[in-house]
Structures are given as structure tokens and as C-alpha cells.
N, C-alpha and C positions, 0 to 999 in steps of 0.2 A: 577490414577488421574493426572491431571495436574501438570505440575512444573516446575521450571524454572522462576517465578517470570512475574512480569507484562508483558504484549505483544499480542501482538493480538490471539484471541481465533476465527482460524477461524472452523468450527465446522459443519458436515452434522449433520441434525436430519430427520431421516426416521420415518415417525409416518404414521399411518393408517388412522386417524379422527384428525378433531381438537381439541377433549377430551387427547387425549393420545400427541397429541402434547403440548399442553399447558402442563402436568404432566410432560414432558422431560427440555420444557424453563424455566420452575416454578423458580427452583433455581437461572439460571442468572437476569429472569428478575428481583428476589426479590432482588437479589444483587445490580442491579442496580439504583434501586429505593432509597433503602437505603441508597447508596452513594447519591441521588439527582441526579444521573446522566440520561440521557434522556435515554428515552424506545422506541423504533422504531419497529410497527408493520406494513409489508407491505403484505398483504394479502387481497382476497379475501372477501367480506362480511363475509361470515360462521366463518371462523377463527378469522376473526377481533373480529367479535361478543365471541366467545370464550373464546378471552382473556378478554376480557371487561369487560365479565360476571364474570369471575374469580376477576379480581380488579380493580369491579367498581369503587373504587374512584380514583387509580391510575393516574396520570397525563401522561399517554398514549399517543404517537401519532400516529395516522393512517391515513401515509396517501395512496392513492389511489395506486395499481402497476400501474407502466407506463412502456414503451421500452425504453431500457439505451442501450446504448452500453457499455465494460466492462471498460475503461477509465474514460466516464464521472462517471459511479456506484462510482468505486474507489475513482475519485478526490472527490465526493461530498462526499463519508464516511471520507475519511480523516481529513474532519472540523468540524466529529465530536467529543467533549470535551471527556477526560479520563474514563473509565469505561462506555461509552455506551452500548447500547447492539441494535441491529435489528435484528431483525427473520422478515425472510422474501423469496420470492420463487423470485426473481428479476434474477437467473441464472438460476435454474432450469425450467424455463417457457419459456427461449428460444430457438430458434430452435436447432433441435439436435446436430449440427455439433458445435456452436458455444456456447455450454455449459460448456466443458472443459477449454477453452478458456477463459472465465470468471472467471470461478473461479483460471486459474492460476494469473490472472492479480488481482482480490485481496490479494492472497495470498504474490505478490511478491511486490506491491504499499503498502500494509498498517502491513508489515512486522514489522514496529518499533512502529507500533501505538498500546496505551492500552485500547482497542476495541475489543468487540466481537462480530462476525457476525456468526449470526445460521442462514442456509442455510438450506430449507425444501424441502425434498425430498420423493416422493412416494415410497412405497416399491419395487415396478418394477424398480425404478430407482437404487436401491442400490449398484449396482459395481460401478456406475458410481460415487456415490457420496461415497461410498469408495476413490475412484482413484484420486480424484479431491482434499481432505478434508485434511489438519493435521492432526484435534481430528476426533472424532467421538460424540454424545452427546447419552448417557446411561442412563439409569434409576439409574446409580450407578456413572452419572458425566459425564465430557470430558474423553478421552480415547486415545491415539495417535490411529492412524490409521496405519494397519500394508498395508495396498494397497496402501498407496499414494505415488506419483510419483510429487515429488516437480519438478518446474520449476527454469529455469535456473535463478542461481541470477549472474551472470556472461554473459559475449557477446558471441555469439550472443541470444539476446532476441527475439524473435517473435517479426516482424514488427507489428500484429494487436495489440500488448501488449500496446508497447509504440509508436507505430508509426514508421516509413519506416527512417535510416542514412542519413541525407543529407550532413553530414561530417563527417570527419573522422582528428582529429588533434595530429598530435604526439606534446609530452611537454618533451621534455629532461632534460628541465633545469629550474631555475628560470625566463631567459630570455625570456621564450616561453609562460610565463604565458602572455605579453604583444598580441601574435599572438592568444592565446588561449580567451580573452577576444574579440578582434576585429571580429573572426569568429564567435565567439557567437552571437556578436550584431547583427552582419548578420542577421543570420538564426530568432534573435529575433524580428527585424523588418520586414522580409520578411513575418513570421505569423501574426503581423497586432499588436504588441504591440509597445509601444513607452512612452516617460517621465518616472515619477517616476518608474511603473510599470517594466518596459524594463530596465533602468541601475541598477535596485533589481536583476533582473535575471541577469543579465551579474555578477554581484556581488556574486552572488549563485554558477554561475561556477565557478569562480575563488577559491570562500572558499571550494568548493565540494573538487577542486585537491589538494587542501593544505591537507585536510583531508586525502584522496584518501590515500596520499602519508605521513601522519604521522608527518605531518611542524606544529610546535610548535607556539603557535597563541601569536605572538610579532609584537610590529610596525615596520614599515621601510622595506627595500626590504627584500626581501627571496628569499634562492634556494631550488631547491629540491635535496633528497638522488638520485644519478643515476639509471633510470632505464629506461624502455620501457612503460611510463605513456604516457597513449590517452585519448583526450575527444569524443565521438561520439555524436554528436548533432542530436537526433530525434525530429521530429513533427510531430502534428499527427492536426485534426479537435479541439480537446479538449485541446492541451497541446505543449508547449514546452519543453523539456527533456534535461537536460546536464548530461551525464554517464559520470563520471569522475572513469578512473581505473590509482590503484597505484600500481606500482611493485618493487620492495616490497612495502606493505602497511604498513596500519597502523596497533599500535599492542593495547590490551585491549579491553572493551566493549564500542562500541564505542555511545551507547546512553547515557553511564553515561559519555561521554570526552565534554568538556567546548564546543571545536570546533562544534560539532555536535550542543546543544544547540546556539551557536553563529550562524551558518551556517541556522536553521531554521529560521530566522529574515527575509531573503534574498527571501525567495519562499514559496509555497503553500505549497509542500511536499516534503519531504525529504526521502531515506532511505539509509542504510548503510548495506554494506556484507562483511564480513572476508571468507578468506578460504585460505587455502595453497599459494596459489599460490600470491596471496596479496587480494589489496577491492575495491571495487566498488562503488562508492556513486553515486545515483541518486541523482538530482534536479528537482524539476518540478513544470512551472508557469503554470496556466491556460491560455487559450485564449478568454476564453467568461466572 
């Protein structure tokens, strides 16, 4: 079963019919209901009707699949509230090549979100959404998946993830946080943001490397511990990105650290990675 406590449940479910699918989502979606939390069905007529049939009074939304690309998917789940759920074929229904793809860009965007996204997968498809998935979803639950081939939460990230480096800034010090701020704005005006919007995000890099790098959240200047801390500025159609990496980073969980909550004020979405080596913290504003 699951474990490890709240976080995104991202989740293949391979069903035959929409009988047998509905029987596999039954438990999240009942879950999610319960909390009041919203229920996201994107399906096809047949399955939509399925679920509806099963609870009918349920306050349901279905709306229409439409072509996302796997960025905007992401940014738009990301806003949604704690304990959602959507079952939905919104990866699986795009062309072949860029399947995989999608699903690592949820998987690596909505990492810190407590959201679950059931991914529906025909049974021909099933290595693929083995390979692509965490869980798995079973007649007996989530499952980890022993196929999956996580994406890098580390640089370099697939340019189609988060969109193509247009910079690249070393941060030695405290004093660099000033050069690290101006390059941002840069890149933040050149995608077409400006006022409140655009000095938030400059604001987001800045708190990302504090974090990045484990600086203790006090007023007045700061420096950082030494080390090889870079920010890589990607944009893409959807999104401005500040990856902010600490070397050494920061230490704990960093969804329960103040900074992290402080730090999501600043931007749309946020995520945080630990690993040996230090962390990673992404930012990221929208552009539309």
C-alpha cells in the first residue's frame, strides 16, 4: 500500500471498460469527496457517463479532454486545492512519442503537491504506463511500481519539461544574490511579464536559492555557506522557471521548513529535491 504520508499520488490505472475502471478509482475518488475536495473527471462520454452513473449526486466535474501540452497539464493541476483527485487519459491519448514525456513532467512539477492523478491506460499500453507511473492502482490499492524510471529531479532536465536554459548564473556568495535577481528580471521581462506579477517572480528566485542552499529565513542581508550554487533560468510558451541548486543544500523535509511555505507566496508553483549531492528548488510563474 501506500506510504510515506501526504504527496502526490501519481498513479497508472489499466482497466479493460469503464466498469472495471470506475471499481479501481472508487476508493480515491470516495476519498476525495469526503474531504469535499474536488473530483476531476476527463474522459470520454462512455466513462464520464460511468462515473456519474455510479455517483450520481456527486458534485463531479467533467470536463471535456482537450490537447495540453505536458507544462500547461501540470501548471493547471498544480492549482489544484489539497486532496484532489483526476482520472483522466489527458497523457495517454497523446501521440506516441510524447507520452513518456508527459508523464515525467507531472511526475516532477507536482512532486510536492497533495493531489492524486489517475492516469488511464488501455491494457496494450501497460509497460508503458508501468515505466512512466510511481504507483500503480490495484484492486488491493496504489502499489509502487517496480518499472518506473523516475526523471531527473536534478540538471540537466529535458528542455521539453521545463523549457530550453537561457541562462545559466553561478551564486558564490551572498553578494551574487544581487546579479542573480537582475538576470532573472531579465529573462522575466523578455517572456512578456511585468509589475506586480514579474517583481513576485524575481522575488521567488531569490527565496528558491536561500532555500536551495539552507539560509536561515532572518531579515537584513545574508550570505550563503560556500559552494558551486547556480541558478538556470528556463522559459518555455507556458512558464518562466528559476532552478535554483544548493551545494551543499539544504537539510530536513523541506515541505514541512517555514522557507518553503514562505517561498510559495512568491509564484505559481514550487518544488523541492534532496539528494546527496545537495537541492534543487524549482520556481515557476506562468506566462498566460
Amino acid at each position: 500500500m501506500r506510504s510515506g504520508g501526504p504527496g502526490l499520488l501519481h498513479a497508472a490505472v489499466v482497466a479493460e471498460d469503464p466498469e472495471d475502471l470506475v471499481r479501481l478509482c472508487l476508493p480515491a475518488l470516495d476519498a476525495a469527496l469526503a474531504a469535499h475536495a474536488p473530483a476531476e473527471i476527463v474522459l470520454d462520454r462512455r466513462g464520464a457517463r460511468a462515473f456519474r452513473d455510479t455517483r450520481p449526486d456527486a458534485p463531479l466535474h467533467l470536463p471535456a479532454p482537450v490537447d495540453v501540452d505536458p507544462l500547461g497539464l501540470a501548471h493547471r493541476l498544480a492549482d489544484h486545492p489539497p486532496g484532489a483527485v483526476v482520472i483522466g487519459r489527458s497523457c495517454s491519448d497523446l501521440p506516441a512519442p510524447d507520452r513518456a514525456l508527459a508523464e515525467d513532467t507531472l511526475t516532477l512539477l507536482l512532486a510536492d503537491q497533495e493531489l492524486s492523478v489517475l492516469c488511464v491506460y488501455a491494457p496494450a499500453q501497460v509497460e508503458l504506463a508501468r515505466r512512466t507511473h510511481p504507483w500503480l492502482l490495484t484492486p488491493d490499492g496504489p502499489v509502487t511500481s517496480p518499472d518506473h524510471r523516475p526523471p531527473a529531479a536534478t540538471s540537466p532536465v529535458p528542455a521539453a519539461v521545463l523549457g530550453p536554459s537561457v541562462d545559466t548564473v553561478a551564486v558564490p556568495d551572498g553578494a551574487a544574490l544581487a546579479d542573480l535577481r537582475a538576470r532573472f528580471a531579465a529573462a522575466v521581462r523578455e517572456a512578456g511579464l511585468d509589475g506586480e506579477r514579474a517583481e513576485a517572480a524575481v522575488l521567488a528566485a531569490h527565496e528558491a536559492m536561500l532555500l536551495a542552499c539552507g539560509v536561515d529565513l532572518v531579515p537584513g542581508p545574508v550570505d550563503l555557506p560556500p559552494g558551486e550554487h547556480t541558478l538556470d533560468v528556463r522559459v518555455s510558451t507556458e512558464a518562466v522557471v528559476a532552478e535554483c541548486r544548493g551545494v551543499p543544500g539544504g537539510a530536513g523535509e523541506a515541505a514541512d521548513d517555514p522557507r518553503f511555505a514562505h517561498l510559495t507566496r512568491f509564484c505559481d508553483h514550487a518544488t523541492v529535491h534532496d539528494d546527496r549531492h545537495g537541492r534543487t528548488v524549482r520556481v515557476l510563474t506562468g506566462t498566460r
